[in-house]
Structures are given as structure tokens and as C-alpha cells.
C-alpha positions in Angstrom: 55.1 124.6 132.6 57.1 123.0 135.9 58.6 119.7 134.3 59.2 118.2 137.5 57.8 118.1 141.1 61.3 118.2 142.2 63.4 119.0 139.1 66.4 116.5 139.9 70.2 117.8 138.8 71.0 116.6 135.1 74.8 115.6 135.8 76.4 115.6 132.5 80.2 115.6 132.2 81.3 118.8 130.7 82.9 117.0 127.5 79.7 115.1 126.7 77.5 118.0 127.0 80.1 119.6 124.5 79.9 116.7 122.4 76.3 116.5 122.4 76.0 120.8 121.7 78.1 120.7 119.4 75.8 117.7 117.6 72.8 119.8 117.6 74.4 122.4 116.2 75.1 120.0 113.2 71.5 118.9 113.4 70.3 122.1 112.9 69.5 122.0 108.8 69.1 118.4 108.4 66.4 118.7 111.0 64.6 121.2 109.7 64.2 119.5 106.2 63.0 116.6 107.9 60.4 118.7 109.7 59.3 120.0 106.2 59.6 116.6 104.9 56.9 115.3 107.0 54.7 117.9 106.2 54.7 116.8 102.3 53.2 113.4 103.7 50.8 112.1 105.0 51.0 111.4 108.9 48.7 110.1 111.6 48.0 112.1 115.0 50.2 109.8 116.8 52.1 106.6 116.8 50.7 103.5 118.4 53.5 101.0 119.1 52.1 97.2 120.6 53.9 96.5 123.7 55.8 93.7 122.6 58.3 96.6 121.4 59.5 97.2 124.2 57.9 95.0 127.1 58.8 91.0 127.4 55.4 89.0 128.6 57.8 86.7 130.4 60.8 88.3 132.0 64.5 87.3 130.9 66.5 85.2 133.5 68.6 87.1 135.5 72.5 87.9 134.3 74.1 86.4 137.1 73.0 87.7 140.9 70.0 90.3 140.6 71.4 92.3 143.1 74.5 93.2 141.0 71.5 95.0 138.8 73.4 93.6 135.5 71.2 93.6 132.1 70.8 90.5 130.6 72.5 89.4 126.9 71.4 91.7 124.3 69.3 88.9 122.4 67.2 88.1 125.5 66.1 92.3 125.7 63.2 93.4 123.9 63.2 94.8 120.4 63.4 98.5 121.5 66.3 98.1 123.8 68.1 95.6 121.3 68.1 98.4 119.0 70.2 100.9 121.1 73.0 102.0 119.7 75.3 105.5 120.7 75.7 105.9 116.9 73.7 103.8 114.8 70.4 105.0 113.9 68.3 101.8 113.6 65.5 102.7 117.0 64.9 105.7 115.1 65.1 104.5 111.0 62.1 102.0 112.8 60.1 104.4 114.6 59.9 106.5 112.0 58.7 103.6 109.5 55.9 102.6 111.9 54.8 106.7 111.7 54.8 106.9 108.4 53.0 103.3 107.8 50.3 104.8 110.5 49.0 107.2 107.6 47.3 103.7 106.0 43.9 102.3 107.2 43.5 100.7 110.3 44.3 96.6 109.9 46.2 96.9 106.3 49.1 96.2 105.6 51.1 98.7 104.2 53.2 98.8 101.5 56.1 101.4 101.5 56.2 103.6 98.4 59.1 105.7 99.7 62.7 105.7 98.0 65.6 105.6 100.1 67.1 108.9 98.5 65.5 110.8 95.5 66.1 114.6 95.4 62.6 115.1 93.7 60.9 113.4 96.3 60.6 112.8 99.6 62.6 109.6 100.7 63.7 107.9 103.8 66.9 110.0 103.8 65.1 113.0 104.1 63.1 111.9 107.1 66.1 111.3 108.9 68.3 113.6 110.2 72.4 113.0 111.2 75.4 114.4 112.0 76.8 113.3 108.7 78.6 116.2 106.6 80.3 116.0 103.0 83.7 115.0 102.8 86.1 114.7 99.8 83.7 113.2 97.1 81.2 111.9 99.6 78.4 114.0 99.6 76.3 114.4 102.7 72.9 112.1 100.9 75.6 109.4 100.2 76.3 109.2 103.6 73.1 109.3 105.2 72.1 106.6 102.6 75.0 104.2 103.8 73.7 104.9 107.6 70.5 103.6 106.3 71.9 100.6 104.3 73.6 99.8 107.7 69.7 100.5 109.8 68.1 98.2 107.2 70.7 95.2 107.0 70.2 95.4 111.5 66.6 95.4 111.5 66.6 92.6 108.7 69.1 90.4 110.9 67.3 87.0 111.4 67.6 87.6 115.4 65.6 91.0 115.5 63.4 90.5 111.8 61.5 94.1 112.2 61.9 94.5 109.0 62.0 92.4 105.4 63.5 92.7 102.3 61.8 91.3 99.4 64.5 92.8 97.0 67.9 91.8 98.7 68.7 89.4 95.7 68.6 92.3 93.1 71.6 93.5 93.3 73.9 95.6 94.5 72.1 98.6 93.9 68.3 98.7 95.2 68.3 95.7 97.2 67.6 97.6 100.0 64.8 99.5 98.2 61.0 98.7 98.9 61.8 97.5 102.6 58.5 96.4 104.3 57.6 96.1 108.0 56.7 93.2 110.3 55.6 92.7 113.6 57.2 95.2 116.5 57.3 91.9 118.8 60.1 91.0 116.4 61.9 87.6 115.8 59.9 84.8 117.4 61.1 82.2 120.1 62.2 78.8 118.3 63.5 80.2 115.2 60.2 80.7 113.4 59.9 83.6 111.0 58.0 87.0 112.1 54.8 87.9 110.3 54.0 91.2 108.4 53.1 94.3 110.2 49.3 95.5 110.2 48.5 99.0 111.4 46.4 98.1 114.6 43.0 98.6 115.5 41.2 101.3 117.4 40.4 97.9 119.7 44.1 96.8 120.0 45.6 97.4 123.1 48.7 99.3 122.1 51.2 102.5 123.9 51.3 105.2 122.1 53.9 108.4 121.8 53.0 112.1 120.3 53.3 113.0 117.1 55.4 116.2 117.9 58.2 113.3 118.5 58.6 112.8 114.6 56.8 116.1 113.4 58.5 119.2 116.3 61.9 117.4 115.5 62.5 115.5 118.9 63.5 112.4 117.6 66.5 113.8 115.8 67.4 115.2 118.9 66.8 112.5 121.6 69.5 109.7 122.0 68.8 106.0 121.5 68.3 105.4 125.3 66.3 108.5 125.9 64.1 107.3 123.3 63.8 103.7 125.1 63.3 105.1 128.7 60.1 107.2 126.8 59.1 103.8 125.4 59.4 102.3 128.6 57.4 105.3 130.4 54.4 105.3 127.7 54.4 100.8 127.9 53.8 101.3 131.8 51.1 104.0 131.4 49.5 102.0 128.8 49.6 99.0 131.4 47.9 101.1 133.9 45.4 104.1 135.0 47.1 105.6 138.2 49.5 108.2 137.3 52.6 108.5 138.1 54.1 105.5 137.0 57.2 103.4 138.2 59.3 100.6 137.2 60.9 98.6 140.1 64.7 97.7 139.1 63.8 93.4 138.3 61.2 94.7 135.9 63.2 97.6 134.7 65.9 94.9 133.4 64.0 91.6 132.7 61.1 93.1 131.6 62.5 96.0 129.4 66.2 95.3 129.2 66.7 99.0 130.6 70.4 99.5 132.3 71.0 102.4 135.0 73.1 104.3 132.2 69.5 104.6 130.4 67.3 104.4 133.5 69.4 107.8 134.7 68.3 109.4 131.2 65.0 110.9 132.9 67.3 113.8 134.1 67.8 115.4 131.0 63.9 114.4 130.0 62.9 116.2 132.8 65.3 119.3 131.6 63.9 119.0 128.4 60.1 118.9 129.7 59.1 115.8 128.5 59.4 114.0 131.5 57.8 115.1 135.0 60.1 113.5 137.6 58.0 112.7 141.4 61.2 111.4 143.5 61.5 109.2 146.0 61.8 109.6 149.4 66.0 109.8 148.9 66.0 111.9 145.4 69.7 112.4 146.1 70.9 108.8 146.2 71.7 106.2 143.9 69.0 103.3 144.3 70.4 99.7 144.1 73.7 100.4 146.2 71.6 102.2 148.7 72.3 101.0 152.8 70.2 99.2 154.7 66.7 100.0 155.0 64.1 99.5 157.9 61.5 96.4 156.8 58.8 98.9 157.6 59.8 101.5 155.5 61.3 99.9 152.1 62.9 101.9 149.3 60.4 103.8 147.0 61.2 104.2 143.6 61.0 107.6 141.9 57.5 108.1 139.6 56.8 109.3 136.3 54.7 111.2 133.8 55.2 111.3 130.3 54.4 114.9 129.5 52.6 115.1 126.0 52.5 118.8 126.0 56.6 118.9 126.0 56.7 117.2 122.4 54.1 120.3 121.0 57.8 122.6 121.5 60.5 122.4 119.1 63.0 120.6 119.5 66.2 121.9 118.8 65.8 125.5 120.3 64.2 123.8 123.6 67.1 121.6 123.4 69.6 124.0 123.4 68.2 126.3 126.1 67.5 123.8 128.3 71.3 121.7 128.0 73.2 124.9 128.1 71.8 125.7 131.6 73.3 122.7 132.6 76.7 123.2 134.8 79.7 123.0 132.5 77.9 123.7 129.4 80.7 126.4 128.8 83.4 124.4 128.7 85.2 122.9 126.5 85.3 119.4 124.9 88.5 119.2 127.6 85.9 121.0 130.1 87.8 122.3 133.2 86.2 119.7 136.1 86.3 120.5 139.5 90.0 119.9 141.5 91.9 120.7 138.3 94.2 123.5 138.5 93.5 126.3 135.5 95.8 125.9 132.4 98.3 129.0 131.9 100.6 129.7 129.4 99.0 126.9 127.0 100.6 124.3 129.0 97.8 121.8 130.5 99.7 121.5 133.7 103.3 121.4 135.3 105.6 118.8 134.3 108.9 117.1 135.7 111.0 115.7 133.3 111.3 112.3 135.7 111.1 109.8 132.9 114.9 108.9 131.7 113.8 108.7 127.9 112.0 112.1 128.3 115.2 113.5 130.1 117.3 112.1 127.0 115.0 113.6 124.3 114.6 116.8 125.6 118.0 117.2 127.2 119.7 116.5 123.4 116.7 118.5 121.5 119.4 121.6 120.7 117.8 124.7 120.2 114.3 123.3 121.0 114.9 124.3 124.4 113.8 127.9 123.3 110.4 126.4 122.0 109.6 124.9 125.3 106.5 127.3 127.0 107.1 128.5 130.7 105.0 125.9 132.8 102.8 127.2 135.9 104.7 127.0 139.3 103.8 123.8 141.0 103.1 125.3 144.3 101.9 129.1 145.2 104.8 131.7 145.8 107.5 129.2 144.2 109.5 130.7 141.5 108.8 129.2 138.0 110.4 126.7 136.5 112.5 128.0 134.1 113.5 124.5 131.5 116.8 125.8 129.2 120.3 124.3 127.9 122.8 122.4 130.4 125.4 124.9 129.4 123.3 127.9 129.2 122.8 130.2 133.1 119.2 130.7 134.0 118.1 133.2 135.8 118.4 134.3 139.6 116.7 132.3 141.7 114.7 130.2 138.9 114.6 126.6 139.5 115.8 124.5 137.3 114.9 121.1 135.7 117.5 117.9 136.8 118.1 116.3 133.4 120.3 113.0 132.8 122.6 112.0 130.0 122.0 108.8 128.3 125.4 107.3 130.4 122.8 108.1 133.4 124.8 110.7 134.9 122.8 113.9 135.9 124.3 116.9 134.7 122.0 119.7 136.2 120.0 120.1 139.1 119.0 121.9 142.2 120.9 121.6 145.5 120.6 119.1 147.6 118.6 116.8 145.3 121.4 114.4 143.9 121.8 113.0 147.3 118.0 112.0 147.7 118.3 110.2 144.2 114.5 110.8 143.6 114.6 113.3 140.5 117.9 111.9 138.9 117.6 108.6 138.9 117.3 106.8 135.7 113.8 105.0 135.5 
């Protein structure tokens, strides 16, 4: 399967592709209890979201000029982008409720018989999966519990009101228990209160997203504003029958509250086949600070497809093929980028001693001097710089580092450089 008509390049900097490898790795178990978790339940063929989720009927007033392409205040955004969050796990925690509450009769309400964390059963802890690992007494359950705590007390904030809690005045423990769902269009204009959620009709006009998101593992993997463009893809196909679809850069932030940061997401969709990417005429520039453009030939946006069939693959391993292809994916969390010269000796990169405090503390360190590593020459066929003792002679024709007393008199350096005061001055 060809995920894209022109596959774009998924630029990633090499320490967030680290960051984000190393995260699946640490996915890897919790994820696949959640997959097995599901299985215990009962599930629906797909989830049906109304498009008040993620779509405002009447755009948000610009943030300032429109031109400077700036998203407007987080409480004028629709539910699904209000919810994005780099580490919380609140878009998800909700997606997954609406799944699960999908397994009841069309125009019920459903009631949630779920605990938040039982080991005999299957809970809400289970159907989650994070990065969260045991530490000290803390076990891993605890953690993920507070996480979802933290979800619940989000969604239940008067401004967003996804969710209720009908038990918050227990007590400290199991006020959180028993949480029950309301409308996705979430806190109404004027201050009113939202009403309870009813799985929709086969008549209601509603999006919709596989079930191989929850089910194959992908919405462990995906980040908040990965999960939000998809949202924003599957609200525009809903809206209408040509295919590809687009989202201009107005409705893209007053309609959906979508920045560039997430708009930019469909490169690694397209890597993961989720996303089939038809580009503009311009694939390699950045839209919005593009030049001028002829009045007969105005900038075209690129198009989408939502690719269903991508969400029938596993997540994690088609994750993890397709993000270590990526440039950089073998380096480090301190990834070597282009223009920097290579480490050697364990010393990140040649240094002069210019600063007058580092000059003091390393010039009165003692026998320290033997700890210091042999730096890199600075330039190609210089001699290395060899740091030692005042009174100690380096070697033949080593260069050696100008260091300064705290009286501000230099004591050591090379020929010559004493008269253009620009090592051995004091700073």
C-alpha cells in the first residue's frame, strides 16, 4: 500500500525522534494488555464522534491579524483541540470512553460500569496505556490511576464539561469512580450546563474513525495532535463526498483550532500509512509565509485521505519500522545534526578557557589538571591543545592554554598573544 501520492519528508529532529522511540519502546507491554483488554469487552465496529467535537458551527474571531496565522485562546477552540496536551492523556482517556459507551444501543444513555483500577477486572487503567513505570513504592497501576484522576478532574472542568461526576462529594477515595459522559459539543455558550451523552442514531449525522484506532493499539501510539489532525480529516470527509479533502488555513484555525505545529503532523501520518498526502502545487514550501502569488494562479492547499485500511496494522511494530527510516533515527537523544563537528575523546567540542572565573577555577584546581580529557584540535593540521599545570613543560610544539591569576595577571600563554589582549584579558 503507497501511503501517499507524493510521500512528503517527515522532518523530525533527531532528539525527538529519540524521545519518541524510546517511548514506544516503553509502550510496548502496557499496550499490549490494553489490546487484550478490549477484547474482554464489548466494542462497536467503529466510533462515531458528532462534529461538534472537533468542528465550531461559527468560527472563533481571529487572534489578532489572520495573516500572522495565530490560533485563537484555548477556550474559544473546539473540545478536541482544547484537549491537547504533550503529556496529559485527557483526548485519549475521552475517545476511549465514547468507544466503549458505543457497545450500548443506539439513543441510550449509557451508564459506565467500569472501575478505574481493579486487577480482577478490566478497568479504565487497563484500557489505557502510558509511559508510566514503578518507582520507589509507587507501583506502575498507582500511577496510571493518578494520570487518570488528573484526565477526569480536566474533562469535568466547568469550561470543557465532557464529562460528570455524580460521586465527587464522596470522598477522597472513589469520587472519581462511576464517571459518566455528556455531549462531545461540550460546555455550552452562556454558562449553561451540558447535557448527558446518548449513543447516536444510525440517522445522525456524525464522523466516524476505525476501530483498529482503539483495538490494533494506534491510539497509544499517536500523539494528542496527531490524533486531532485525524479528527479534523474524518469531520471534513464527513462534511463532504469528493475525496481528497482540504482545510484552507482560516478554517483550519477558526473552525478547528488546529496550529501549523499540528497541521504539519500529516508527515508522520503519511509515514505511518494512515494518511494519503496529494500535495500542492509547491509540496516543498511552507504555506502561509509563501511569496507572492499570480491572482490567476492562487495557492492550493495540499489534500487528504484518511486511509482506513492503515488502522487494520498494528500499531507499535508499524510504528517502529516506519519512524526509524526516518533520517536521524540513529542518533542519540543529543543526535549529531548537520554542521556539528564529531565529538572525540568524550569531549563535546573544543573549548578556550576565555571566561576569567573559569580561568581561576581551573588554573587553582591542583592535580585536576591530569583529569582534564585531550580536546579535538580546533582547526585541521593544528597541534592539540595540550591543558596542564603553569609550572609543569608541555610538550614540543603543543599549544598551550593562556590562563589568568585571580590578581588578573596572565601567567602562561602562546607567543604573541599577550600583546593582542584578546585571550588574557579578564572578562
Amino acid at each position: 500500500m503507497r501511503p501517499s501520492a507524493d510521500p512528503p519528508h517527515a522532518a523530525i529532529e533527531p532528539a525527538r525522534l529519540a524521545r519518541r522511540l524510546d517511548r514506544l519502546a516503553r509502550l510496548e507491554e502496557q499496550a499490549s494488555l490494553a489490546s487484550e483488554s478490549f477484547e474482554r469487552i464489548r466494542t462497536p465496529r467503529k466510533l462515531r464522534i458528532r462534529a461538534e467535537f472537533a468542528w465550531r458551527s461559527d468560527p472563533a474571531a481571529p487572534h489578532g491579524d489572520l495573516a500572522d496565522r495565530l490560533l485563537p485562546p484555548r477556550n474559544e477552540r473546539p473540545p478536541a483541540t482544547r484537549l491537547v496536551s504533550p503529556r496529559g492523556i485527557a483526548l485519549r482517556l475521552h475517545l476511549t470512553a465514547l468507544f466503549v459507551a458505543q457497545s450500548r444501543p443506539s439513543g441510550t444513555m449509557p451508564a459506565n460500569t467500569l472501575p478505574l483500577a481493579d486487577a480482577d477486572v478490566v478497568s479504565w487503567t487497563d484500557l489505557i496505556a502510558t509511559t508510566a513505570e514503578r518507582h520507589g513504592y509507587t507501583g506502575r497501576r498507582e500511577k496510571k490511576l493518578r494520570q487518570v484522576h488528573d484526565a477526569l478532574r480536566r474533562l469535568s472542568n466547568p469550561e470543557v464539561q465532557l464529562v460528570t461526576l455524580p460521586n465527587l462529594h464522596r470522598g477522597p477515595t472513589g469520587k472519581y469512580e462511576g464517571f459518566l459522559l455528556m455531549h462531545e459539543g461540550g460546555a455550552p455558550a452562556g454558562g449553561r450546563d451540558n447535557q448527558r451523552y446518548t449513543v447516536p442514531r444510525a440517522e445522525s449525522k456524525t464522523m466516524y474513525l476505525p476501530g483498529g484506532l482503539f483495538l490494533n493499539g494506534w491510539i497509544h501510539v499517536l500523539e494528542d495532535s496527531e490524533l486531532a489532525f485525524l479528527l479534523m480529516l474524518a469531520c471534513l470527509r464527513s462534511r463532504s463526498d469528493a475525496k481528497p479533502v482540504f482545510a484552507t488555513s482560516e478554517v483550519r484555525l477558526l473552525r478547528f483550532g488546529l496550529g501549523r505545529d499540528a497541521y504539519e503532523s500529516h508527515r508522520i501520518l503519511s509515514r505511518l500509512g494512515l494518511v494519503r498526502v496529494h500535495p500542492g502545487p509547491h509540496p516543498g514550501r511552507r504555506y502561509g509565509r509563501a511569496g507572492r502569488y499570480l491572482r490567476s494562479d492562487p495557492p492550493k492547499p495540499h489534500r487528504f485521505e484518511l486511509l482506513n485500511e492503515g488502522f487494520e496494522e498494528p500499531a507499535l511494530p508499524t510504528a517502529r519500522q516506519a519512524l526509524a527510516g526516518l533520517p536521524g533515527a540513529g542518533m542519540g537523544a543529543r543526535g549529531q545534526g548537520p554542521g556539528r563537528r564529531p565529538h572525540a575523546g568524550g569531549v563535546r567540542r573544543p573549548y578556550r578557557l576565555r571566561s576569567a572565573a573559569t580561568r581561576r577555577a581551573l588554573g587553582f584546581a591542583g592535580d585536576a589538571w591530569a583529569a582534564l580529557p585531550l580536546p579535538a584540535p580546533i582547526h585541521a593540521g593544528e597541534p592539540p591543545i595540550a591543558p596542564r599545570r603553569p609550572d609543569s613543560p608541555g610538550p614540543a610544539g603543543a599549544r598551550t592554554l593562556p590562563l589568568t591569576r585571580h590578581d588578573g595577571t596572565c601567567v602562561q600563554g602562546r607567543p604573541g598573544r599577550d600583546e593582542r589582549g584578546d585571550d588574557n584579558q579578564a572578562h
